[in-house]
C-alpha positions as CSV (number, residue, x, y, z in Angstrom):
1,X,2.7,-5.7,-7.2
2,X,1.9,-4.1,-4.3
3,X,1.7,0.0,-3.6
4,X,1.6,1.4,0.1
5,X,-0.7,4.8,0.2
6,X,0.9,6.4,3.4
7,X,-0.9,9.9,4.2
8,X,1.5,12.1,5.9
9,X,-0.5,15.2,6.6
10,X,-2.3,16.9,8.8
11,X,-5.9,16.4,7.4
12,X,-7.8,13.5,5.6
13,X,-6.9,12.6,2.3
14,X,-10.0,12.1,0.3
15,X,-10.9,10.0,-2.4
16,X,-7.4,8.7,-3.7
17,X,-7.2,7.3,-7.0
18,X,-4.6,5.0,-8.4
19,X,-3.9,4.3,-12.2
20,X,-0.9,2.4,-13.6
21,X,1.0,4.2,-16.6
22,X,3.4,3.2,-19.0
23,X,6.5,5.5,-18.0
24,X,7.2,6.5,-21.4
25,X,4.3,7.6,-23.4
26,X,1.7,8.2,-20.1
27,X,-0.6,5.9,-21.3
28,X,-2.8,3.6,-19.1
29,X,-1.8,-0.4,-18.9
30,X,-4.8,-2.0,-19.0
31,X,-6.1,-4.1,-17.5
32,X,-5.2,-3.8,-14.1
33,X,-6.8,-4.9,-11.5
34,X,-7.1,-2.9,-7.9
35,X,-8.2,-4.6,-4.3
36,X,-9.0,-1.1,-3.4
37,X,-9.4,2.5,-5.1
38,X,-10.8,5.8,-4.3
39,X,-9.3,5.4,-1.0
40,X,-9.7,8.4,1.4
41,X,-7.2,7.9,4.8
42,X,-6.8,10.1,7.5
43,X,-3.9,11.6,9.3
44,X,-1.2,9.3,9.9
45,X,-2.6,6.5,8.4
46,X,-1.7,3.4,5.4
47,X,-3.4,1.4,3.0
48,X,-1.9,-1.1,1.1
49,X,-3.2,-2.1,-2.1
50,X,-2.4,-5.2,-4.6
51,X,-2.4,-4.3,-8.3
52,X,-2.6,-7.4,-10.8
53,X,-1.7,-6.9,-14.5
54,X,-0.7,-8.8,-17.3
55,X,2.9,-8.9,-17.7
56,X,2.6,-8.1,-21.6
57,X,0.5,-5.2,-21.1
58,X,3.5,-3.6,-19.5
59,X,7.0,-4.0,-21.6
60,X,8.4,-0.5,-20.7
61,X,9.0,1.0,-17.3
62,X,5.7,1.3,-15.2
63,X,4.6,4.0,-12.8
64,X,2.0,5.0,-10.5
65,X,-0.6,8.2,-11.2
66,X,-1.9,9.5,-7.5
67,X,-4.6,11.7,-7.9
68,X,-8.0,12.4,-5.3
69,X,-10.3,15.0,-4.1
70,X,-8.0,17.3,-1.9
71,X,-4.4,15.8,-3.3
72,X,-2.2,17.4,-6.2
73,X,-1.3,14.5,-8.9
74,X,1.3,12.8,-8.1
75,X,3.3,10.3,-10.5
76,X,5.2,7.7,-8.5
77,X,7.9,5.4,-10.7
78,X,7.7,2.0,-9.8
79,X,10.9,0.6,-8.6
């Protein structure tokens, strides 16, 4: 799959974290692989980042868990 980081504020966002979840219980599907993590972007700007699992690591809903330096945790459903 493939998540967009998009940082919409006014100041850098620093040291962004990404960790897939399993919707239902909050527990980490592992592994999962990452072509990028503890992204910081500044104002205005996008990263886009692959993330490769194993399809039977994941037989529930999946979501994203945002978390970084100067960010609140986020958890995004994946769609």
């Amino acid at each position: 799959m493939q998540i967009e980081l998009r940082n919409t504020g006014t100041s850098a966002a620093l040291a962004n974290k990404a960790t897939l979840l399993n919707a239902t219980d909050g527990s980490r599907i592992l592994p999962a692989y990452f072509t990028d993590n503890y992204v910081s972007l500044l104002p205005g700007e996008t990263r886009k980042i692959e993330v490769t699992y194993p399809g039977k690591s994941a037989t529930i809903p999946a979501q994203i868990a945002l978390r970084g330096w100067n960010l609140t945790k986020q958890v995004i459903p994946i769609q």
